[in-house]
N, C-alpha and C positions, 0 to 999 in steps of 0.2 A: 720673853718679857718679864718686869715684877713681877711678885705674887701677891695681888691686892686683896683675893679671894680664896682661901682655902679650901680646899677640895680633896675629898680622902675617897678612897675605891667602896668606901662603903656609901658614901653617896651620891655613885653614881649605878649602887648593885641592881637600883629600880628607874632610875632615869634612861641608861643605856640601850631599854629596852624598847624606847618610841625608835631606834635605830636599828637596819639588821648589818649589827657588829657583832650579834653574839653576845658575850659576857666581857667586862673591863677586868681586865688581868694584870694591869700596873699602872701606875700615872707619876708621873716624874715633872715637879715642877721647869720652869727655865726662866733662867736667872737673868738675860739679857732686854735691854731694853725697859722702858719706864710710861707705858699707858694701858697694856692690857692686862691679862692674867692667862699666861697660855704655859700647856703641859704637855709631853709628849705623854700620849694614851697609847695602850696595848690592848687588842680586843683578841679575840675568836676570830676576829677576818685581817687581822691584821694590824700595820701600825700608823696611829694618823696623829695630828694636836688636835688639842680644845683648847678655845679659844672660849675667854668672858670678857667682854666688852664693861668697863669703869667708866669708859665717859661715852661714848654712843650710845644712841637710847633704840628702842624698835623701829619708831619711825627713820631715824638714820641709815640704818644696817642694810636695807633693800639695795640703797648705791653699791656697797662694798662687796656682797655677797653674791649679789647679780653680777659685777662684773667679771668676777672669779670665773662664776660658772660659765659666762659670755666668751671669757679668754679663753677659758679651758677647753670650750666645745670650738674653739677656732684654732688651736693646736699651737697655741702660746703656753709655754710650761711653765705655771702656775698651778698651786692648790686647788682641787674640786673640790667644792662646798658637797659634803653627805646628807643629802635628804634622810626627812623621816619617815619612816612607814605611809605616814598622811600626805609625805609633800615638803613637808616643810624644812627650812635651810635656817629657820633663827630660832629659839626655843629658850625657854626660862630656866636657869638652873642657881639659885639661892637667890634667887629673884632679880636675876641680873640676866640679860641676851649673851646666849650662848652658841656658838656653833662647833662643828669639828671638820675637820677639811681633811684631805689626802698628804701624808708626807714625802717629804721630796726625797730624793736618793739623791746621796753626794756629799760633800761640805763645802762652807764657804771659806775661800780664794781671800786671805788676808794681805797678801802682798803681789799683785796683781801686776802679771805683765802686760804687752804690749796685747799679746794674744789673745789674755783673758779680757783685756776694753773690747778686742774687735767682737769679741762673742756677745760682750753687756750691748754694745753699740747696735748689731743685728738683731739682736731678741727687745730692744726698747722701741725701735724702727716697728720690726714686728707687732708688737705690742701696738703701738702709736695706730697703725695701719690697721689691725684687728677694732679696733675700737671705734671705727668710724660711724659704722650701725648700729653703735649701743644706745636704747632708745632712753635711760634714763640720764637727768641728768641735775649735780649737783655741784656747789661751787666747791674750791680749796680751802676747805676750814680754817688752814693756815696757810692763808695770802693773803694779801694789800688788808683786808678790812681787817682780818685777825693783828697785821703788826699794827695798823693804828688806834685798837683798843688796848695792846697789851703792851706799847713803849712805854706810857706814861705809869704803868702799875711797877716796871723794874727800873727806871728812871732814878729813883730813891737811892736805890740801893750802889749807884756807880760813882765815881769818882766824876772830876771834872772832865777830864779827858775823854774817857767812853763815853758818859754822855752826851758831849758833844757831837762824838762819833756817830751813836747812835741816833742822836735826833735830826744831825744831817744826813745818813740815807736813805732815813724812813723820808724826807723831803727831797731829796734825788729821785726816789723811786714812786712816789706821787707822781711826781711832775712827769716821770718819763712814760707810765700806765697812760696819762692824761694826753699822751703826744700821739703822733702821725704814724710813726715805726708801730709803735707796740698794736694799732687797730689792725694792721695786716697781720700780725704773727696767729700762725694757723693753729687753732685751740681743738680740746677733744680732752677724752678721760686722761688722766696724769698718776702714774703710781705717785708721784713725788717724794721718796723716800729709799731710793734704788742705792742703796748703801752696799758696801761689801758684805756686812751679813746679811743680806738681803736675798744673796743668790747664792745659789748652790752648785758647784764644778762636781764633775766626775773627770779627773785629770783636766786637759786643755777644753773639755767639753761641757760648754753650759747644760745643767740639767733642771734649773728649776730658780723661778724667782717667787719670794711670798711677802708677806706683811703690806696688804693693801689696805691699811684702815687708817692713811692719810691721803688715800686715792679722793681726787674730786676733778670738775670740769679748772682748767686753766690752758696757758700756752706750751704748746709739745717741749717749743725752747725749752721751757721752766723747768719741765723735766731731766731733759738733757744738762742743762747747768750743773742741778742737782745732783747727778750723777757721775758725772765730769769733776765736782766738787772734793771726789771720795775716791772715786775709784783713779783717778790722774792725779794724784798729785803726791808731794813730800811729806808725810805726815807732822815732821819735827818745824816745818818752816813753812808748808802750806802754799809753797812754791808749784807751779802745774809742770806736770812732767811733757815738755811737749811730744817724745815717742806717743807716749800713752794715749796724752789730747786726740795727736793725729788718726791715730791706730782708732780710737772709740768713734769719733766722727766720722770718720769714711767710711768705715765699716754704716753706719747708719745712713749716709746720704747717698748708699751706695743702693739700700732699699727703699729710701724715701730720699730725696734729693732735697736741699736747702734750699729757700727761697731768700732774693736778695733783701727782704724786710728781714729776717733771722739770720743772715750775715751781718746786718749793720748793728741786731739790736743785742751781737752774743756776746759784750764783756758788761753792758748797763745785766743781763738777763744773771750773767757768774756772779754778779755783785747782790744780786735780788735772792741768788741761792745760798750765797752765804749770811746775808741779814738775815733769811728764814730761819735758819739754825741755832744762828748767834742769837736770836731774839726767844727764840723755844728754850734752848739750854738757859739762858739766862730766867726765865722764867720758872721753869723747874728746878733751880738749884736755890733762888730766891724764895720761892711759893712754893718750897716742895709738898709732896702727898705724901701720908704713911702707907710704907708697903712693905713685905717681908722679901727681901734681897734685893730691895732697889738702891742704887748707887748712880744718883744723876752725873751725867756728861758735862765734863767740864768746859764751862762757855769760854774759854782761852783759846780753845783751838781756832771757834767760827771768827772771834773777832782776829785772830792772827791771818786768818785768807781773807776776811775783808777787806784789811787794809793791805794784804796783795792787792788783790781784785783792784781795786783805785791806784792803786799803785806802776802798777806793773801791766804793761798790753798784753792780753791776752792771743796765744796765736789763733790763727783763722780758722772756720770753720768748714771753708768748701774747698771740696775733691781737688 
C-alpha cells in the first residue's frame, strides 16, 4: 500500500514489545496500493507486515481482523492477525489502528493462466464456504450506497460522455439491487478485492491471499465478478478471456455450485464490478490523498470493461 504514515525501527524499538516478536530488525515500506500504510517488518521471530489503517477507525477493524483470524483458523490461506501479549489484534501506533499479520510465501501471478483461475476459483469457493459461521457482520463500504454518494462528488470532473455513462449504471444497478433476481443471490462475508496482487502463487500452487480491508457482508456473486474482472480477462481491451472465465468458474462451482438466480443475475453482477472500480479510481485520482509513493490507478481501464460488460455477453457461468 502507500505510505500515509511514517514509521522508522526506532519507533517501533518500544511498541514491538506488547508483541512476542522479539525485537524489529528492518521495516521496509510497500509501495503498492493507495488506502493503507503497510510495511514488510523483520523481527527476532520472523517475517510479517504491519499494517496502519488511514481510513478504518477502532470501531471498524473488529470485521476485518476477525475475519482473518476466522479464515485462518478454517485453513483458508490468508494472513493470521498476531495477538498481543494481552490478546489483542488492533493497537494504536502514531495514533492510528495498527496491526501485524503473518506473511504469505510466494509471489503474485501477474499474468495468469487458466490454471492459476482454477486455483483463485477453489480458494474463493473456499473462502465463500468458510465464512458461513462468521458471527460478525458488516456491509460493503464500497457498494450500492457508497456509488450513490460518491457519483455526484466525481460527476464534475467528466466529460459529457462518462458522465452520462456513469449516471446510467449507477441507474441500472439501482434498479436491478431493487429486483427479484438479486433477493435470492446468496450473500455472506466478500474479500471484494481479489485482484492479482492480492494472491500469492508458489509455481501453479495457490499459497496465500491478503488485503481484506475492503472485506464486508454483500452477494458471493459480487465477489466473483470482481475477481473474474482481473484475473480473466485482456488487460489492453478488457475483453474476458473466456479459457480463464471457464477455468475460474468451474473450478468454484465445482466446491459451491451456482444457483439459477446467480446464472441469470452474472453479466448485470460483471457490470456492478466494474462501476465499483471505475467509480473508486475515479474518485482517487479526482479527490486524491497525500501520501509518500502513492500513484493512483488510472480510471480508463474500469470504464474500458464497463462498457465491455454492456456490451458484449458474458460467457456462462454453470459447469
Amino acid at each position: 500500500m502507500a505510505v500515509f504514515t511514517s514509521v522508522t525501527l526506532d519507533d517501533l524499538s518500544q511498541w514491538i514489545k506488547q508483541f512476542p516478536l522479539g525485537k524489529a530488525l528492518a521495516l521496509k515500506g510497500i509501495a503498492s496500493g493507495i488506502e493503507n500504510s503497510n510495511f514488510f517488518l523483520t523481527t527476532e521471530r520472523g517475517e510479517f507486515v504491519l499494517t496502519i489503517f488511514e481510513n478504518l477507525d477502532f470501531e471498524q477493524l473488529p470485521f476485518y481482523v476477525q475475519l482473518m483470524r476466522h479464515l485462518a483458523e478454517r485453513d483458508v490461506p490468508v494472513p493470521a492477525p498476531v495477538p498481543t501479549h494481552d490478546g489483542d489484534l488492533v493497537v494504536a501506533l502514531h495514533g492510528k489502528p495498527a496491526i501485524i499479520v503473518s506473511k504469505l510465501e510466494g509471489a503474485s501471478q501477474m499474468e495468469p493462466q487458466p490454471v492459476h483461475c482454477a486455483e483463485v476459483g477453489t480458494m474463493l469457493a473456499r473462502m465463500h464456504l468458510a465464512g458461513r459461521d462468521f458471527p460478525l457482520h458488516q456491509p460493503n463500504l464500497r457498494g450500492l450506497d457508497w456509488w450513490v454518494e460518491t457519483v455526484p462528488k466525481v460527476l464534475p470532473f467528466l466529460d459529457a460522455d462518462k458522465a452520462a455513462l456513469l449516471a446510467s449504471e449507477l441507474a441500472f444497478q439501482r434498479d436491478f439491487a431493487a429486483g427479484p433476481v438479486y433477493a435470492q443471490l446468496a450473500q455472506g462475508p466478500v474479500h471484494a478485492d481479489l485482484f492479482r496482487n492480492n494472491v500469492m502463487f508458489v509455481g501453479e500452487r495457490l499459497s496465500g491471499c491478503f488485503d481484506f480491508y475492503f472485506a464486508g457482508w454483500d452477494s458471493w456473486l459480487f465477489d466473483i465478478a470482481v475477481t473474474v474482472n482481473d484475473w480473466c480477462i485482456d488487460l489492453d481491451s478488457g475483453r474476458l478471456d473466456p479459457d480463464r472465465v471457464l477455468a475460474l468458474t468451474r473450478a468454484y462451482h465445482a466446491a459451491r455450485p451456482f444457483t439459477e438466480a446467480e446464472s441469470k443475475a452474472w453479466q448485470p453482477m460483471l457490470r456492478a464490478a466494474a462501476l465499483r472500480f471505475w467509480l473508486s479510481r475515479l474518485y482517487d485520482f479526482y479527490r486524491p490523498r497525500e501520501a509518500e509513493m502513492l500513484t493512483p490507478h488510472d480510471p480508463t481501464h474500469f470504464e474500458r470493461v464497463l462498457r465491455e460488460r454492456i456490451a458484449v455477453p458474458a460467457p456462462g457461468i454453470t459447469a
